[in-house]
Phi, psi and omega in degrees: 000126168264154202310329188293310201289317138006288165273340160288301189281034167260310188315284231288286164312314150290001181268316185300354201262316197284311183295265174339309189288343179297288177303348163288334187263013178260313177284354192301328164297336176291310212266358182268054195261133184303133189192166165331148156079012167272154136309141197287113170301163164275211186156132205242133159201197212261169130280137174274324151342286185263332161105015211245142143331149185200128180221154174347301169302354174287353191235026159306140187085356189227157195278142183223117190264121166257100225237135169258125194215179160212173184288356208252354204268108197280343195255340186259008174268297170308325158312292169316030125291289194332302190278336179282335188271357196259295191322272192308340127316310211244324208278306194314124196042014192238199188249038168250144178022241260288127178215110185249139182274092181259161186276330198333131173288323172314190183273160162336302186314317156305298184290349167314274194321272174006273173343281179311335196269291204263026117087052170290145169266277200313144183313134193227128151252157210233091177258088193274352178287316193087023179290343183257012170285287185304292175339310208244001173067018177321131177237050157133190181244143338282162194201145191227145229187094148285146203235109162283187199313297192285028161078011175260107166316089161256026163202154182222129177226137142298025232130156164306146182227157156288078188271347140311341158318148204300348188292289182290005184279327219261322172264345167315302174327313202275311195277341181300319160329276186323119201268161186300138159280000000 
């Protein structure tokens, strides 16, 4: 082989190595996608309650309906009975759940009033950043994630759900069974 030729295919061979390696790291989030059986990532937003930070690990050890919504959302308007009514069965002092996170870009105040209209119990939490869209890999609102005890997705819903319904209750119920490892 003669040298100019050589060096194209040594040229040749680093772009492709320099090309290939760019495209493993532009799909890799495509191809690492959070589903059942993932571990839950974590994620920070306010208690609207308390006013405090707030992240996945306050709620180690308890069964978690993990819900991302915002006030502007007509299908998260309609659900939030359902999950309150979930709550207030399964939730109250015990170690189950509910914590929906809204994205509103807007201020506290807006996701309060919400709150305050539709006579929520459960932690309403405030992520104005929207990081916990990405994070969880949201391709919109609302979208929801039971998490058990050790912090493993074993449900993922797209859309609005009936959580008072006899399917999910039955598994909130099964995973509340279930003692912490």
């Amino acid at each position: 082989m003669t040298r100019p030729r050589q060096w194209t295919v040594a040229i040749g061979v680093v772009m492709a190595l320099v090309f290939g390696t760019a495209l493993v790291i532009k799909i890799r989030p495509q191809i690492d996608l959070l589903g059942v059986g993932s571990a839950a990532p974590g994620f920070h937003a306010t208690d609207l309650r308390t006013g405090r930070p707030t992240t996945l690990a306050d709620y180690r050890g308890k069964v978690v309906l993990l819900n991302v919504w915002a006030t502007w959302c007509q299908p998260c308007r309609v659900e939030m009975p359902s999950m309150e009514r979930l709550y207030r069965r399964l939730g109250e002092g015990g170690d189950f759940r509910v914590v929906a996170v809204s994205i509103d870009e807007q201020d506290d105040s807006v996701v309060t009033a919400f709150a305050r209209e539709l006579g929520l119990s459960f932690d309403i939490l405030h992520d104005q950043t929207g990081a916990i869209k990405q994070a969880y890999q949201a391709t919109g609102v609302p979208e929801s994630w039971v998490i058990n005890r050790d912090g493993v997705i074993v449900k993922k819903v797209i859309g609005a759900s009936e959580w008072d319904g006899p399917v999910n209750e039955t598994l909130i119920r099964r995973l509340l069974d279930d003692r912490p490892r």
